[in-house]
C-alpha positions in Angstrom: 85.0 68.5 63.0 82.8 66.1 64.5 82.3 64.9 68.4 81.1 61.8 69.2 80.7 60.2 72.4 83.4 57.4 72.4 81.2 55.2 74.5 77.9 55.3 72.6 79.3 56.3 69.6 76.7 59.4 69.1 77.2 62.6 68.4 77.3 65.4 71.2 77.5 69.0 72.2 80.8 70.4 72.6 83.2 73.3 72.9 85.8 74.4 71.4 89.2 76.7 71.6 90.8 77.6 68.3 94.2 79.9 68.6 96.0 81.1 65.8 100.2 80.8 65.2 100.3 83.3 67.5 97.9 82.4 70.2 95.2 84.4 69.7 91.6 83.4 69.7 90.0 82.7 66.2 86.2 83.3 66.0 83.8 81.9 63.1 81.2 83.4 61.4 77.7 82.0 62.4 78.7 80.0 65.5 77.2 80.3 69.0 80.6 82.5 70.2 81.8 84.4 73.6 85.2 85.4 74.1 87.1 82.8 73.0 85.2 79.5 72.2 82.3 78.3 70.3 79.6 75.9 71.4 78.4 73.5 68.4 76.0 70.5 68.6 77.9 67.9 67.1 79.6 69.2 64.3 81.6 72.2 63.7 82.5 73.5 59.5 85.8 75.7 59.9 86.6 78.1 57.1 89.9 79.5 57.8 92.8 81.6 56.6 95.8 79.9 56.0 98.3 79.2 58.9 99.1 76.8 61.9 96.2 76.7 64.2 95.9 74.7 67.8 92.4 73.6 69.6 91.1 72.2 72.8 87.3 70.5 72.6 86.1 69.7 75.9 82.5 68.5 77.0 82.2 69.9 80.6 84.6 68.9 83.2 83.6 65.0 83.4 85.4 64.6 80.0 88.9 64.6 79.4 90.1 67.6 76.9 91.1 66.5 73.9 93.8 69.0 72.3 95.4 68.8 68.9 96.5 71.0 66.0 96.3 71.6 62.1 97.9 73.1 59.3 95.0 75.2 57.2 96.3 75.1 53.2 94.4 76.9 50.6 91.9 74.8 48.7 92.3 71.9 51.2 89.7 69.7 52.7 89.0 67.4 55.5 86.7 65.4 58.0 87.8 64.4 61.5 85.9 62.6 64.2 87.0 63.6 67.6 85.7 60.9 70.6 85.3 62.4 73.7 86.0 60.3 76.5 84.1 60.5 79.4 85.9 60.0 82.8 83.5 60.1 85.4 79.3 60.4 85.6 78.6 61.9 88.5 75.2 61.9 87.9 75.0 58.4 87.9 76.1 58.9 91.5 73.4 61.2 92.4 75.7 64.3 91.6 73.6 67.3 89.4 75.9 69.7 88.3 74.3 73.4 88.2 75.9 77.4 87.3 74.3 80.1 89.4 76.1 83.1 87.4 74.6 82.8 83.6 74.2 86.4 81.5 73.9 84.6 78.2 71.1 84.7 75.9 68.1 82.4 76.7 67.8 81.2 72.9 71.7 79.6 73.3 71.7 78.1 76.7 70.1 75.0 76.0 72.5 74.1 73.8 75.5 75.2 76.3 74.0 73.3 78.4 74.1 70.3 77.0 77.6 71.4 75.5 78.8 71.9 79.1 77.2 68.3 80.3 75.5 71.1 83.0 72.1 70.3 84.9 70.8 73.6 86.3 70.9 76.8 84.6 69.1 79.6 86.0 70.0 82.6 83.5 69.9 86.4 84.7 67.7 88.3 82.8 67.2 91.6 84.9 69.9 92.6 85.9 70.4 96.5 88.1 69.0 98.8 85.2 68.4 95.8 82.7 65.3 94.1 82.5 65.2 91.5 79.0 61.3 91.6 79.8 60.7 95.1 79.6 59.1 95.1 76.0 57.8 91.3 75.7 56.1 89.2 78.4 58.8 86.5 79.5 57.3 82.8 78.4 54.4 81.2 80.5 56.8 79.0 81.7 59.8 79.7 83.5 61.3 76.5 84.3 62.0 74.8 80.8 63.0 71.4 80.5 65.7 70.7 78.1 65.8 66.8 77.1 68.9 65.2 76.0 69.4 62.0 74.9 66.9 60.5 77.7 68.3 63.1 80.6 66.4 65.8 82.1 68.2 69.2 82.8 66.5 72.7 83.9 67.2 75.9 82.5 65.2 79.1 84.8 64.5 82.3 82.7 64.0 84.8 85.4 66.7 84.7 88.1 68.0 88.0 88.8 71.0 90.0 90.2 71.2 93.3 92.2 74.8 94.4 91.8 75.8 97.8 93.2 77.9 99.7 95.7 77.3 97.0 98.5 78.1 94.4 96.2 75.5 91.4 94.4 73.2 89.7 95.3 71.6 86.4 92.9 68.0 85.6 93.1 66.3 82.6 92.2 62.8 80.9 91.7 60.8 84.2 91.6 57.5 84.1 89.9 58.0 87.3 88.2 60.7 90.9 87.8 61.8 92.7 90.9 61.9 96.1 89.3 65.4 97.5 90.7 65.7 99.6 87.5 65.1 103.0 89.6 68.0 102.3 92.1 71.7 104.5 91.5 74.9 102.7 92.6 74.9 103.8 96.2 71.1 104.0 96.7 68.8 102.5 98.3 70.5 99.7 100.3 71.0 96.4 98.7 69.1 95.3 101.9 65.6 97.5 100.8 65.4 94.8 98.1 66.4 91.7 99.9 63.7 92.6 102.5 60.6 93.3 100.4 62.2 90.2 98.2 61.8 88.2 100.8 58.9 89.1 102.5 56.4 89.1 99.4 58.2 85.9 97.9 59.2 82.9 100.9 60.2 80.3 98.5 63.3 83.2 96.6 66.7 81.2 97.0 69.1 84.3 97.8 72.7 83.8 96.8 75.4 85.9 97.9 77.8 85.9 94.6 80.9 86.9 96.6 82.1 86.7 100.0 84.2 89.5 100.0 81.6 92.0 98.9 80.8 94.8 101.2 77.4 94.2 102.2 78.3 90.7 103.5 77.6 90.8 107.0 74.3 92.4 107.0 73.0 90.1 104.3 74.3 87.3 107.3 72.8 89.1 109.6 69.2 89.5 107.9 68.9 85.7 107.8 67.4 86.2 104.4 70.4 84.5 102.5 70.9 80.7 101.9 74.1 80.2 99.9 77.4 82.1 98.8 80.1 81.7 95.8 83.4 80.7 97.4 83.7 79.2 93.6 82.9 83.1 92.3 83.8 84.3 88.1 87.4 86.0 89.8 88.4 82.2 88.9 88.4 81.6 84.8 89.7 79.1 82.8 92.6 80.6 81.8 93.4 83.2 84.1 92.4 85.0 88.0 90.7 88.3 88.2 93.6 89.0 90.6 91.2 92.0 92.9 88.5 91.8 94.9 87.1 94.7 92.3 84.9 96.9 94.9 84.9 94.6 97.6 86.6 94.2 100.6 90.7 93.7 99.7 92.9 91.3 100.9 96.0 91.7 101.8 98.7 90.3 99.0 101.6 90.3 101.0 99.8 87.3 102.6 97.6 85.7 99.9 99.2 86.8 96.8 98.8 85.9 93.4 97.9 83.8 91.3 95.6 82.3 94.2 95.3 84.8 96.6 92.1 86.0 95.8 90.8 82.5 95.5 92.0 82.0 99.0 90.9 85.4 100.0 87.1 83.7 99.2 87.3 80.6 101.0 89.3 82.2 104.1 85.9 84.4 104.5 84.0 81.8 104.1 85.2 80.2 106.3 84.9 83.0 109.3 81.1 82.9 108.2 80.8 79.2 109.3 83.3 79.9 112.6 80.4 82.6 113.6 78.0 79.9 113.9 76.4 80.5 110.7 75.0 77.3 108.5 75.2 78.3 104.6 75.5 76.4 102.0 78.6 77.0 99.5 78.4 77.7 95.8 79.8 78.6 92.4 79.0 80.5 89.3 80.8 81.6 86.3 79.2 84.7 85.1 79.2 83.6 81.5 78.2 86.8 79.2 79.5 89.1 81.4 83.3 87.5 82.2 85.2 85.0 80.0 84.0 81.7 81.0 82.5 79.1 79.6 79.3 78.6 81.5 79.5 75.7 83.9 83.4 76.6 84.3 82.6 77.2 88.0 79.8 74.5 88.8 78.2 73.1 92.0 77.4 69.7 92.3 74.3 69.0 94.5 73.4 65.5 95.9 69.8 64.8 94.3 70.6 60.0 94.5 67.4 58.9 92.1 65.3 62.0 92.7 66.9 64.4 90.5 64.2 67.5 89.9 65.1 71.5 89.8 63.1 71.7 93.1 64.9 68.8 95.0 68.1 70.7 93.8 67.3 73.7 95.3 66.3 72.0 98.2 69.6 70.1 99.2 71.3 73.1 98.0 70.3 75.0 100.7 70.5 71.7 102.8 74.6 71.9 102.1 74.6 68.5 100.1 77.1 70.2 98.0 80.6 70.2 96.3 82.1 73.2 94.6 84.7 72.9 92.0 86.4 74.2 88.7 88.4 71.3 88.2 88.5 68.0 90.3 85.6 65.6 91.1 84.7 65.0 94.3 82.6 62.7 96.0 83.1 62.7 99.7 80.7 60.7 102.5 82.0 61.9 106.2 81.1 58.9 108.8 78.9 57.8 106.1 77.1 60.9 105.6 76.4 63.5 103.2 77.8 67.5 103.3 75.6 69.4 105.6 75.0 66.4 108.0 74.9 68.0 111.8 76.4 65.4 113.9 74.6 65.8 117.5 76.7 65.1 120.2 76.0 65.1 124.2 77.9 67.2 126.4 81.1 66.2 127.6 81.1 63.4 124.9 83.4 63.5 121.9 82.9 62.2 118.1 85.6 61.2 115.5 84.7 61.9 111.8 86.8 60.2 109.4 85.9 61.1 105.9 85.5 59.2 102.5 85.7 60.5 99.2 85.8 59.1 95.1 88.0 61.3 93.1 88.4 62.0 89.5 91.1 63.8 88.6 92.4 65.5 84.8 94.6 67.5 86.0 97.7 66.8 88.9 96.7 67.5 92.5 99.7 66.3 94.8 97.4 67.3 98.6 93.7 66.8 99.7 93.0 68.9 102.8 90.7 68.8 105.9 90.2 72.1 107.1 88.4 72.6 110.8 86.7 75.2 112.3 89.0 77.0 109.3 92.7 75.4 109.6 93.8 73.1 107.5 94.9 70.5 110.3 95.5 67.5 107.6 97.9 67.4 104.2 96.6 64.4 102.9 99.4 63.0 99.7 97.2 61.9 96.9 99.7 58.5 96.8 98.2 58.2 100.6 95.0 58.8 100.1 95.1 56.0 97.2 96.8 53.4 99.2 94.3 53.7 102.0 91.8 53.0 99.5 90.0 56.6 99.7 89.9 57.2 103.5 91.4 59.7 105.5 92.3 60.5 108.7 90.3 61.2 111.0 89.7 64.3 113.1 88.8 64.2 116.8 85.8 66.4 118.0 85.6 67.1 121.7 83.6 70.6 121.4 81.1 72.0 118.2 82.7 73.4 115.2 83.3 72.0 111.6 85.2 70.7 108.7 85.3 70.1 105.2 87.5 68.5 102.1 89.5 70.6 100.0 91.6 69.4 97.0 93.6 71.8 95.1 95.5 71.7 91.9 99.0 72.3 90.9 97.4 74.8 88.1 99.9 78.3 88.1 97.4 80.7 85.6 94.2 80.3 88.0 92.6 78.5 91.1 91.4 75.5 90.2 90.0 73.3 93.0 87.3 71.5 94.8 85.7 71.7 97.7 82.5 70.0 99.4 80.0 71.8 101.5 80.9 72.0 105.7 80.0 68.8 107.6 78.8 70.2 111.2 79.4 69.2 114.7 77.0 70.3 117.8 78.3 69.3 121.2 75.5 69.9 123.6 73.4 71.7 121.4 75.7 74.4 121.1 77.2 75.9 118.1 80.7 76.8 118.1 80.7 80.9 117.9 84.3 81.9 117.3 85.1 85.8 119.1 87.7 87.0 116.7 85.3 85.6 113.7 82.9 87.8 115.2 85.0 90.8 116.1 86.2 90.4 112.2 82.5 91.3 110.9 82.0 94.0 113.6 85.3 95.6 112.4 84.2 95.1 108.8 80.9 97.3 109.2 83.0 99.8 111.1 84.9 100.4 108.2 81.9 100.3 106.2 80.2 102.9 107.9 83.1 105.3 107.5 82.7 104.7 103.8 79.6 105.6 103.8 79.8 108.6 106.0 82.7 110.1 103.3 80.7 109.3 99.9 80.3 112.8 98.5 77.6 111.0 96.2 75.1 111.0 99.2 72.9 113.4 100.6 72.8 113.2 104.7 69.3 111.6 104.1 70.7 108.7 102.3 73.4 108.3 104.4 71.3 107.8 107.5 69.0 105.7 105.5 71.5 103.0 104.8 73.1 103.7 108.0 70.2 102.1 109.9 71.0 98.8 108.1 74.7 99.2 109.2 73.8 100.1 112.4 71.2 97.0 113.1 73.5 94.5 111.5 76.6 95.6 113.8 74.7 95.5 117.1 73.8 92.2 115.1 77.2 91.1 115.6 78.0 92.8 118.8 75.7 90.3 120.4 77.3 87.3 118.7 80.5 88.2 119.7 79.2 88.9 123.5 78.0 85.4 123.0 80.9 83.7 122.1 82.5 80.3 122.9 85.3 79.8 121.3 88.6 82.1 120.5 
């Protein structure tokens, strides 16, 4: 099998899915592999065993799939060119695509990179007690460029991700290991790490891989944290992780599945941003570890003509951002880009009506406009199209937020997009929500109780992490105290 790129005719990257009669994944010998795909570069030799097989080939999510089928005979041959047809270049628009969550081997991911049509790919390579450094000095440089047919992308070899008891924490752009290799999975605190981290190293971009994670509100409350996956690895291609594993639970009667815990996410999320807290959403896929492909769960950062791995990082952190597994989104509120602050004197009021391009290969009947965490429009995509890509707009008399969700119809996992929060300030206040901030105060109540039970620590310990606990919730206390809205 061959893929070629139906527009310039050349041969590219791709991925593919083969299932046997009964829908089982096939694996060849020799082929970059994980779970259930291989990544080629242009041309793929399958040796099978006779039978009825079915494939998908996709090249990242700005081409459509293209699915088909064959019958394997014994002794029989045959070539076939498959054109993959792109829908969409968001990069052309500015977009860069990156995966925060990467645990596949250096050696394959340029090649999944340009497989996966994916910009950024910082890859974890120490990892709690793993270190892939330990016996051979990493290369001189860790920021690799990987060229491809005239584009640029960035692949990181020494991001890094502390993942215990409290939950996991992703960091970025360090100059060399964090040796966490002596910590146990209750001890020390998450927050030991992310201190010294960020004291001895300004420029670390801190990602919090989960919002429902335990440790949550003290990371927020450290101020040493700059973005969080709302588009986490629970969400595959194919299936939800349908738990919040050691984290904070929801409650199913009320989110239940198959999108619950994707819900669950972005419902946190959004109590983060009611508290008054700017941060920046994003997405990873945890390839190597879970069963995506990397670049399943991607975020798009807004680069225009200056696309380098700094500036990303930059406007990541800035909120220039869209999240997604599935639909393309391109969205301009009042003419301006996610994370925009709109200032507003007080006692005046400001309407934002919002913009977006979307590409779509897959059905989504609503777009949404959530504020201040409610979804206060349904938008029908038959609307949306007749209005030429507007939507309504929503009225801002006080500070608060909002942001453009689009979900899909797909029943086996959450598939959606979302961009980053656009702000308001009215009178150069932010809008601090009390039962946001009663939520997180109740949260480290219960976390403390945990931590007074675990048989696993000595009373030492215990009070040890209990000071981080302790500041964090008088952290919150004082928010709360402070509040202006309900």
């Amino acid at each position: 099998i061959q893929t070629v790129d139906s527009a310039t005719k050349k041969p590219i990257p791709a991925r593919i899915h083969i299932k046997d009669h009964e829908g089982k994944p096939v694996q060849v010998p020799r082929i970059t592999f994980w779970k259930d795909h291989h990544t080629f570069d242009g041309q793929i030799r399958l040796s099978l065993r006779d039978g009825i097989y079915t494939f998908e080939i996709e090249h990242g999510p700005e081409y459509r799939v293209h699915r088909g089928n064959f019958v394997m005979n014994d002794g029989a041959k045959d070539t076939q060119q498959v054109l993959m047809r792109r829908f969409v270049n968001m990069a052309e628009e500015g977009w860069y695509s990156g995966d925060m969550h990467i645990h596949r081997p250096v050696k394959d991911v340029p090649l999944l990179m340009k497989a996966e049509d994916l910009y950024v790919a910082p890859v974890i390579t120490w990892w709690n007690a793993k270190n892939l450094w330990q016996d051979e000095p990493p290369p001189e440089s860790l920021l690799q460029k990987v060229e491809d047919e005239g584009r640029t992308r960035y692949m990181h070899v020494l991001a890094g991700e502390d993942e215990r008891d409290g939950g996991a924490l992703l960091y970025f752009n360090l100059p060399n290991v964090f040796d966490i290799t002596r910590a146990n999975w209750h001890y020390p605190s998450s927050m030991k790490f992310l201190m010294a981290i960020g004291s001895r190293h300004p420029a670390v971009h801190v990602d919090i891989e989960k919002p429902f994670w335990w440790d949550v509100p003290v990371w927020i409350a450290s101020g040493r944290v700059h973005s969080i996956g709302i588009c986490n690895n629970h969400m595959m291609r194919s299936k939800m992780l349908e738990n919040e594993a050691w984290g904070k639970k929801r409650d199913e009667r009320i989110l239940p599945p198959p999108h619950g815990n994707g819900r669950w996410s972005q419902q946190l999320y959004y109590k983060i941003l009611n508290t008054g807290h700017r941060i920046a959403p994003s997405a990873g896929s945890a390839s190597g570890v879970l069963d995506n492909p990397v670049g399943y769960n991607r975020v798009y950062v807004h680069c225009g003509e200056d696309f380098t791995y700094e500036r990303w990082f930059e406007n990541l952190r800035k909120g220039q951002v869209v999240v997604t597994n599935g639909p393309m989104m391109r969205p301009l509120v009042n003419g301006e880009l996610p994370g925009h602050i709109f200032e507003v004197s007080e006692g005046e009021s400001i309407d934002l009506e919002a913009s977006l391009n979307l590409s779509l290969r897959e059905k989504v009947e609503y777009l949404e406009i959530v504020k201040n965490g409610e979804v206060v429009e349904h938008v029908r995509l038959q609307d949306y199209a007749q209005k030429g890509g507007r939507l309504p707009s929503v009225h801002f008399e006080k500070s608060g937020w909002m942001l453009i969700r689009c979900v899909t119809e797909n029943e086996e996992t959450y598939r959606f997009a979302s961009s980053g929060p656009f702000y308001v300030e009215v009178g150069k206040k932010r809008r601090i929500s009390a039962e946001s901030t009663q939520f997180f105060v109740g949260w480290l109540k219960e976390r403390g109780e945990a931590i007074a039970n675990e048989e696993k620590l000595s009373q030492e310990q215990k009070d040890d992490l209990m000071r981080y606990y302790t500041g964090a919730r008088q952290y919150w206390e004082s928010l709360n105290k402070a509040s202006n809205a309900p």
